[in-house]
C-alpha positions in Angstrom: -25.4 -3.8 35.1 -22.4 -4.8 33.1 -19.3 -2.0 33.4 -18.4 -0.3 30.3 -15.5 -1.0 28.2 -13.2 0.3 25.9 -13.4 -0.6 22.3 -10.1 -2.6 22.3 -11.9 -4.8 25.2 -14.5 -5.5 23.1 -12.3 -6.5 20.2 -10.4 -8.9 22.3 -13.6 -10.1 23.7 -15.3 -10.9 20.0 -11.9 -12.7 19.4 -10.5 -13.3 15.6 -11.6 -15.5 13.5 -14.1 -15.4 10.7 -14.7 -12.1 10.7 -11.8 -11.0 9.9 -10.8 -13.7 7.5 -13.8 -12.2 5.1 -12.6 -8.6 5.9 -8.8 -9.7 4.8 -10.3 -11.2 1.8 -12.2 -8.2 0.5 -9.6 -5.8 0.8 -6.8 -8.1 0.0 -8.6 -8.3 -3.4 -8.4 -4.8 -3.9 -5.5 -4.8 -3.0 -4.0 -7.5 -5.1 -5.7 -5.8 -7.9 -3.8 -2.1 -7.1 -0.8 -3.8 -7.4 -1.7 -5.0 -10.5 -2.7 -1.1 -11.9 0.6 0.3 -10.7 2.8 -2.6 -12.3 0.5 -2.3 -15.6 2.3 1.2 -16.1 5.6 -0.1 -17.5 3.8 -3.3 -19.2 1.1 -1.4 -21.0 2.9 2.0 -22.5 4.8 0.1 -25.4 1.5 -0.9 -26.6 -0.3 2.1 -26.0 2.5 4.2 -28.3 1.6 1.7 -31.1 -1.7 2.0 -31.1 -2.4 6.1 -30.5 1.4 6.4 -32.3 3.1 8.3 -30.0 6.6 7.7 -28.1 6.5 5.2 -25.7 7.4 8.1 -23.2 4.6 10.1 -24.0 2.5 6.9 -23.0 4.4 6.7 -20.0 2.3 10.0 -19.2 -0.3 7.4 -18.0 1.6 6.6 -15.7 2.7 10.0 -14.3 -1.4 10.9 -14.4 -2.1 7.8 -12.6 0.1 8.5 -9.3 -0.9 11.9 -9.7 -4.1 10.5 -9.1 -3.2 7.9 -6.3 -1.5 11.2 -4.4 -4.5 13.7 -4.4 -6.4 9.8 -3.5 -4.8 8.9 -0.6 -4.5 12.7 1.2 -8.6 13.3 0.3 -9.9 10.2 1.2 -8.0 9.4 4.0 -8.8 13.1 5.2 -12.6 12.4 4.5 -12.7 8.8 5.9 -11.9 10.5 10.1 -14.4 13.0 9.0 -17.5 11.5 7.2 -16.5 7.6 8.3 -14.8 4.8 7.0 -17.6 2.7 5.1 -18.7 5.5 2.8 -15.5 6.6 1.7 -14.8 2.9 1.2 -17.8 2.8 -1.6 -17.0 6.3 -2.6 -12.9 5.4 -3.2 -13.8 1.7 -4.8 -16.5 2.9 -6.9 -14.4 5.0 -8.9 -11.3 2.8 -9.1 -13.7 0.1 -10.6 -15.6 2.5 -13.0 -12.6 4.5 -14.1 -10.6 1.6 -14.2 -12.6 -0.7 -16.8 -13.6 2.8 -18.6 -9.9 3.6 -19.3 -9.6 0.5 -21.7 -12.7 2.4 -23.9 -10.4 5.5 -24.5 -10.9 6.6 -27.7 -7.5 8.3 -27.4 -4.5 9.5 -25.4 -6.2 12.7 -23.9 -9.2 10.7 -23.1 -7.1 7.7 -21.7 -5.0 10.7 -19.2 -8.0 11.7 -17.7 -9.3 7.9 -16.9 -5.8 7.0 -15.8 -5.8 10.3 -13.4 -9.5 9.6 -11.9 -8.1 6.0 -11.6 -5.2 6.7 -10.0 -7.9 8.8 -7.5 -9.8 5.5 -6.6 -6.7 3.5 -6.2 -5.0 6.1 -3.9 -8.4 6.3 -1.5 -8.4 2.9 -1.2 -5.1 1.9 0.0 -5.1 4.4 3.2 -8.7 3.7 4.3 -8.6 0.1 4.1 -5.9 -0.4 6.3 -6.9 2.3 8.7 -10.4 -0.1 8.5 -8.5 -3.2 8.6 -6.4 -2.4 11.6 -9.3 -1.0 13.7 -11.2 -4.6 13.4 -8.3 -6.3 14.8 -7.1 -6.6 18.6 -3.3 -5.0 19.2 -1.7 -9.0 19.6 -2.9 -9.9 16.1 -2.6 -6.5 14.5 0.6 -6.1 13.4 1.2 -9.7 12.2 -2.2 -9.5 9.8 -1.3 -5.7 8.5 1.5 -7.2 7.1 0.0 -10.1 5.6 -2.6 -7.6 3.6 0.2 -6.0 2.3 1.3 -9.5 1.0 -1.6 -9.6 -1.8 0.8 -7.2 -3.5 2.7 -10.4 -4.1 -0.5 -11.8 -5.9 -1.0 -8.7 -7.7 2.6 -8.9 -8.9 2.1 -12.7 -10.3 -1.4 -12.0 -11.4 -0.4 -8.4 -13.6 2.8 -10.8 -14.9 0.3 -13.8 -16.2 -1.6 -11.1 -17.4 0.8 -9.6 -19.8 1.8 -12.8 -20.8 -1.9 -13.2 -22.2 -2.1 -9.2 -23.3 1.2 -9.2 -25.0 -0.1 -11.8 -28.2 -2.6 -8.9 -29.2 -0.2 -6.2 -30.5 -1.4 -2.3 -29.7 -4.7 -3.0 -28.2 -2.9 -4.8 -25.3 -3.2 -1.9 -22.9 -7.0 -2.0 -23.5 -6.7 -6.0 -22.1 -4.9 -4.9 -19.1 -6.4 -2.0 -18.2 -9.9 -3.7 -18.3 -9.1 -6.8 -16.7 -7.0 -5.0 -13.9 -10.4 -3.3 -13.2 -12.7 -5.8 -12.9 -11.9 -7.0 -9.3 -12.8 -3.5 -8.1 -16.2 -3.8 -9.4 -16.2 -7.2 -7.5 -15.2 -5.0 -4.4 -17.7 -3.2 -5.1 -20.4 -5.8 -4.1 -18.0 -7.6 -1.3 -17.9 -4.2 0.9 -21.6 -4.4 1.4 -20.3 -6.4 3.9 -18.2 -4.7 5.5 -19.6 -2.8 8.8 -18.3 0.8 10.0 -15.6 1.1 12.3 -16.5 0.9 15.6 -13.9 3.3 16.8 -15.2 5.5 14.3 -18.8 4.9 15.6 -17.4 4.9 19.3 -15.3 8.4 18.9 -18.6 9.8 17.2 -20.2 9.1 20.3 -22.5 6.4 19.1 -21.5 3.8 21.4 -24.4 1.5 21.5 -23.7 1.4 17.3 -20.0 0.4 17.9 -21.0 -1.8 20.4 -23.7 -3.9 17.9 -20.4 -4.0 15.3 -18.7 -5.4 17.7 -21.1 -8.2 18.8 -21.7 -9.2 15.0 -18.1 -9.4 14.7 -18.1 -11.8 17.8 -21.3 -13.7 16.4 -19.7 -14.5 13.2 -16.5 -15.4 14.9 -18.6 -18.1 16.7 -18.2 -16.7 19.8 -20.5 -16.5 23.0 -19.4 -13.7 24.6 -22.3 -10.6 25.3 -20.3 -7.5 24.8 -20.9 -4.9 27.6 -21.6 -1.3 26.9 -18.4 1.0 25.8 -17.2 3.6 27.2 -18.6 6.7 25.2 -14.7 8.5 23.7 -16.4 10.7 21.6 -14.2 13.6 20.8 -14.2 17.5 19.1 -14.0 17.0 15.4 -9.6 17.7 14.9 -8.0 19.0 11.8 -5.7 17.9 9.7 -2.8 20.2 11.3 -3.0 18.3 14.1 -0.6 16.0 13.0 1.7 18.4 13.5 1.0 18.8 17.2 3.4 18.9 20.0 2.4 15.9 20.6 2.6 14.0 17.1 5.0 16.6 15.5 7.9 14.2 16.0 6.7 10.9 14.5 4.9 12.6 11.6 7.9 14.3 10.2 10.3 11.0 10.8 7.6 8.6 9.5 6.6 11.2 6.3 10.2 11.6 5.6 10.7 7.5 5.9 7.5 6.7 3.5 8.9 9.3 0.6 12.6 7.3 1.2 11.6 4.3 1.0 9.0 5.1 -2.2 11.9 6.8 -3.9 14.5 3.7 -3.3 11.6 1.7 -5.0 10.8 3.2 -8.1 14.2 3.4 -8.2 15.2 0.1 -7.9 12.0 -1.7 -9.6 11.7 0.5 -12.4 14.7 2.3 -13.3 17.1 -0.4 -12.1 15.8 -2.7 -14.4 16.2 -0.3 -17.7 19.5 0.2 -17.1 20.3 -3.8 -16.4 18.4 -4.5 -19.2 20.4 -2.3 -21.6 23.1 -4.3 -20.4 22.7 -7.4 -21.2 20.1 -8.4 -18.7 17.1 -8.2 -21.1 15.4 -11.0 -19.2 15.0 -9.0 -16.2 12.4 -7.0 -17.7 10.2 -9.9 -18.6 7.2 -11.5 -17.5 8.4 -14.6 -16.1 11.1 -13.0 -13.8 8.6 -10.7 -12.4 6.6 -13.9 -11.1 10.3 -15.4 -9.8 10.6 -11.7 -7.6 6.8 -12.2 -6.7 7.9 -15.3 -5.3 10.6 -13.6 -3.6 8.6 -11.1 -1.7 6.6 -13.9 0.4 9.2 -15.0 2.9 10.3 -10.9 3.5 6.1 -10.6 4.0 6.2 -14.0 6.2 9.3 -12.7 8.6 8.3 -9.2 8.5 4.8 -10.3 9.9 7.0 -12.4 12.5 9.2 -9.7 13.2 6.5 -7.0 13.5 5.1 -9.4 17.0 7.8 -11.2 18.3 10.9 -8.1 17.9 8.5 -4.7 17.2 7.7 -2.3 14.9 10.3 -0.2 14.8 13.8 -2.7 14.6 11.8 -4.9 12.0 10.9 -2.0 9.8 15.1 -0.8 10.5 16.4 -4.3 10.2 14.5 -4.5 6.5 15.8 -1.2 5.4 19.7 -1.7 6.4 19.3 -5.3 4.8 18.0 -3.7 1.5 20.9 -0.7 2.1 23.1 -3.7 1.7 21.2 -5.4 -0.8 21.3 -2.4 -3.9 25.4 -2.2 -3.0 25.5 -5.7 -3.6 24.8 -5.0 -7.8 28.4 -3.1 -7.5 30.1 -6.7 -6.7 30.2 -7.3 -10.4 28.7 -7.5 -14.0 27.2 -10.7 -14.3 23.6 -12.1 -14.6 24.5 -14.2 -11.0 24.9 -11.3 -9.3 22.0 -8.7 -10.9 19.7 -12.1 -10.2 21.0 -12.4 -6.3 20.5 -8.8 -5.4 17.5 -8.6 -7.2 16.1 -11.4 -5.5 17.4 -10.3 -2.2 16.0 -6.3 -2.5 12.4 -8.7 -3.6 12.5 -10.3 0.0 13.7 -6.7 2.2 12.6 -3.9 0.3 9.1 -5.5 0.3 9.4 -6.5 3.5 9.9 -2.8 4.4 6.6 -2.1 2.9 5.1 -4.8 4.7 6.5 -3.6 8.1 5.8 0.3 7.4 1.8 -0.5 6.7 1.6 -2.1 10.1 3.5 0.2 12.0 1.7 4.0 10.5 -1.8 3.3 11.3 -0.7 2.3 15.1 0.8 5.7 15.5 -2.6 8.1 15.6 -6.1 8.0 17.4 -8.7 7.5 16.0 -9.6 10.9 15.1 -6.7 11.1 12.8 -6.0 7.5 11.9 -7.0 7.3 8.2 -5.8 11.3 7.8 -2.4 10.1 8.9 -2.4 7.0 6.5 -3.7 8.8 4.3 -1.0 11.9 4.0 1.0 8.8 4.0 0.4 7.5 1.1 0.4 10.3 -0.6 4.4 11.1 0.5 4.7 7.8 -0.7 3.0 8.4 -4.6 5.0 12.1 -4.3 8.8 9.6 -3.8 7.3 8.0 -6.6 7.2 11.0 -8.9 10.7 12.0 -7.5 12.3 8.8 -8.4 12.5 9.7 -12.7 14.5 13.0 -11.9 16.4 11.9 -8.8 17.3 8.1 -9.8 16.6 7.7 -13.6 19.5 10.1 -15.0 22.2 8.7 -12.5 21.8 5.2 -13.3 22.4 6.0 -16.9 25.2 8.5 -16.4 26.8 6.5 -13.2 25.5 3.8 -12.0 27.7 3.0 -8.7 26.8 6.7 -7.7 22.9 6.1 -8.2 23.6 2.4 -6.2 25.5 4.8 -3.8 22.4 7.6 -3.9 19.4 5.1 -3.3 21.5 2.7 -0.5 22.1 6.2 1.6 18.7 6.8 0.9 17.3 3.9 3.0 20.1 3.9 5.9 18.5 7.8 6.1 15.1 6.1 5.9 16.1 3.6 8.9 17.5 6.4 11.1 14.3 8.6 10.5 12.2 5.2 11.8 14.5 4.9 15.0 14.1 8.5 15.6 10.2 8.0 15.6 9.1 8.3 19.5 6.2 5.6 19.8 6.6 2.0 19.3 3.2 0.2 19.3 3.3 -3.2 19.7 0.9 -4.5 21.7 -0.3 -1.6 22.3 -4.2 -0.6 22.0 -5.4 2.0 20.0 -6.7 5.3 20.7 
């Protein structure tokens, strides 16, 4: 008789390979195509105040409804994926991004068009936290890191897609938002289909106490990775159903607050830099900054931050890759303060492209690591929703100080991330190569 194993044994027994190739392609597409919903905001309001004639701030309400949305998402989905499992809230969280999504380019008006935007931004949100909570639990801890970050690349195809998009969109006056809106929706009804696919979790299955379940995943998975191995029984984990205040215990207290606090820092510095930033270059002079074309350059951009922060993430750790991004992209939003001309707003830009998304890309692969399984997809989940609340900070914090002084908002948002760096050094777990729980 075989002796039992854990389920990170039987992960590095059904090795990498196939398996999770298809599982990177079906949420990468999802996750592509969230990228391109929250970039649509800024490219589709002009066009919906033509055609419901109303300011273009008022359609920027969409906007506001739609990270609404991804924050009440990502906190109740990623609550309800450690309670009810991963794979239905996956069809649950997908099924109304896709629906919602493509309905929102029927609205008959702007009241109509809030509410789709808001049940949008639900799916969206849900997604994000689950699928990398699913994602990293698929994956054994010397790969991990390296392929969270990678998923969070497809943000980078998002970007590029959503700019090629408006391109196309922009020729049909006011009904543009209607071409966005529906095209951005369609992969998730693809998604829809592709997660059939996807299996549960088999540390969800294993801390359930279903053991002989997690164990069948896990021989699939080593099946389609062409692999020989027989995996041996697991070790049964199964554990007392934990709420959501747990983590704020004694024993996660410390790395919730530091991590929450560096997710709503680092979302604020964001918004602030590739949304408000931009308006304020823009008025002076640096119109082409705002355009389609320069998005794709800053697409291009993010790929080597995603390629050395997947490096980093393996070879230096979690924690002083995620700190050397955010001092680098400190340095970086100072660096528009060296003087008024397009080489320089095109430099820094280009150089907050590569760090700032390389902080993202280093953050996603460090904050599922950081909790068991019983609170995995709660934690990435609360997460994201600190993330979309930085995100409706950023217009009161960042947007009137870059019009009324910009070297203090350059000031604000660099201070900002050297506060978010210190908040990740403080954290007290540093998971690579490290199994989860």
């Amino acid at each position: 008789m075989q002796a039992a194993v854990s389920v990170e044994s039987g992960l590095q027994s059904a090795g990498v390979g196939v398996f999770q190739k298809r599982l990177f392609v079906i949420f990468g597409l999802v996750w592509a195509a969230d990228a391109m919903q929250v970039l649509a905001i800024g490219f589709s309001a002009p066009s919906i105040a033509k055609s419901f004639g109303v300011t273009v701030p008022q359609a920027l309400q969409t906007g506001t409804m739609f990270f609404l949305g991804m924050l009440i998402g990502a906190f109740v989905f990623g609550r309800l994926a450690d309670r009810i499992g991963r794979r239905p809230v996956l069809f649950i969280a997908i099924i109304l991004d896709a629906i919602c999504g493509v309905a929102s380019a029927f609205a008959p008006d702007l009241q109509w068009l809030l509410v789709g935007r808001l049940l949008t931004g639900i799916g969206v949100g849900g997604t994000l936290p689950v699928d990398y909570a699913m994602m990293a639990e698929f994956l054994p801890a010397d790969r991990r890191g390296r392929w969270l970050v990678l998923l969070e690349g497809c943000w980078a195809i998002g970007t590029v897609a959503l700019a090629l998009l408006a391109l196309v969109a922009g020729t049909q006056g006011g009904e543009a938002w209607r071409t966005i809106f529906f095209v951005t929706g369609l992969p998730a009804l693809v998604g829809i289909v592709l997660r059939l696919y996807v299996p549960e979790s088999p540390f969800y299955l294993n801390q359930k106490g279903r053991s002989e379940e997690a164990r069948q995943v896990l021989q699939r998975v080593a099946e389609v990775n062409g692999s020989a191995n027989e995996i041996p029984p697991l070790a049964p984990q199964a554990t007392q159903r934990t709420k959501i205040s747990a983590l704020f215990s004694s024993t996660l207290r410390r790395r919730t607050i530091f991590l929450m606090l560096a997710w709503m820092l680092i979302s604020v510095s964001y918004y602030g830099v590739f949304v408000y930033l931009p308006v304020k270059l823009a008025a002076d002079g640096f119109g082409f900054m705002r355009g389609q074309v320069f998005l794709v350059v800053l697409a291009v951009a993010q790929l080597p931050g995603y390629a050395l922060a997947a490096y980093g993430v393996e070879t230096w750790g979690r924690k002083p890759t995620l700190i050397g991004f955010l001092l680098l992209s400190a340095v970086g939003t100072l660096a528009y303060g060296l003087g008024q001309s397009a080489e320089v707003a095109v430099a820094a830009t280009l150089l907050l492209s590569f760090s700032l998304l390389g902080t993202w890309g280093a953050i996603y692969a460090f904050t599922p690591e950081l909790y068991p399984t019983t609170l995995r997809a709660s934690g990435m989940g609360m997460a994201g929703a600190v993330a979309r609340f930085g995100g409706l900070l950023a217009p009161s914090i960042v947007a009137p100080l870059m019009t009324s002084n910009f070297g203090l908002a350059l000031g604000l948002i660099s201070g900002l991330l050297v506060i978010a760096a210190f908040s990740v050094w403080l954290i007290d777990a540093e998971s690579r190569n490290q199994a989860l729980e």
